[in-house]
C-alpha positions, 0 to 999 in steps of 0.5 A: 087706708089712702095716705095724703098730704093731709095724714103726712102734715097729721102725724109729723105734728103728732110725731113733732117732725117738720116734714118739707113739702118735697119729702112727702112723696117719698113718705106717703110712698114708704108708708103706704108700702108699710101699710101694704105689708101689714095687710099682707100679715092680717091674711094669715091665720094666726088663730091657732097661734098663743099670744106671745107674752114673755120671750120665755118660760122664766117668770120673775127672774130678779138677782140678789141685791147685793150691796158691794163697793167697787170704788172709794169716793176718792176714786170717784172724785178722781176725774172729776173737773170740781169736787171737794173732799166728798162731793162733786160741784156742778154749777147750779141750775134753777128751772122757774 
């Protein structure tokens, strides 16, 4: 795959980045190089090799829900800036 300009302008809009005219050299170099390794991979044979889908050989591993208390609300509220006897107060937020 050729990079240019074009492809760099492409995926910074894609990714959301700005990208100035004097980084793309570098870019276009680093990712070609990217490129090239991943061409160097598809030349092995990986054909005798299992898809790797879990780390190990353990499947659906979950902990007990143990419901505990570690501290009081008055331990909580204890650091807080603005709290009452039960609740922590933060200033309202309205999203339109």
């Amino acid at each position: 795959m050729k990079l240019d300009n074009d492809t760099i302008d492409r995926i910074a809009h894609l990714s959301r980045l700005e990208v100035s005219e004097n980084d793309k050299p570098a870019l276009i170099k680093d990712m070609e190089n990217i490129l090239s390794f991943m061409e160097k991979l598809n030349e092995l044979d990986t054909s005798s090799v299992e898809p790797l889908i879990y780390m190990t050989e353990a499947v659906n591993v979950v902990r007990d829900d143990v419901v505990k208390r570690d501290i009081t609300v008055s331990e909580a509220l204890k650091n807080a800036p603005d709290h009452d006897e039960k609740y922590f107060k933060v200033a309202k937020v309205i999203v339109k």
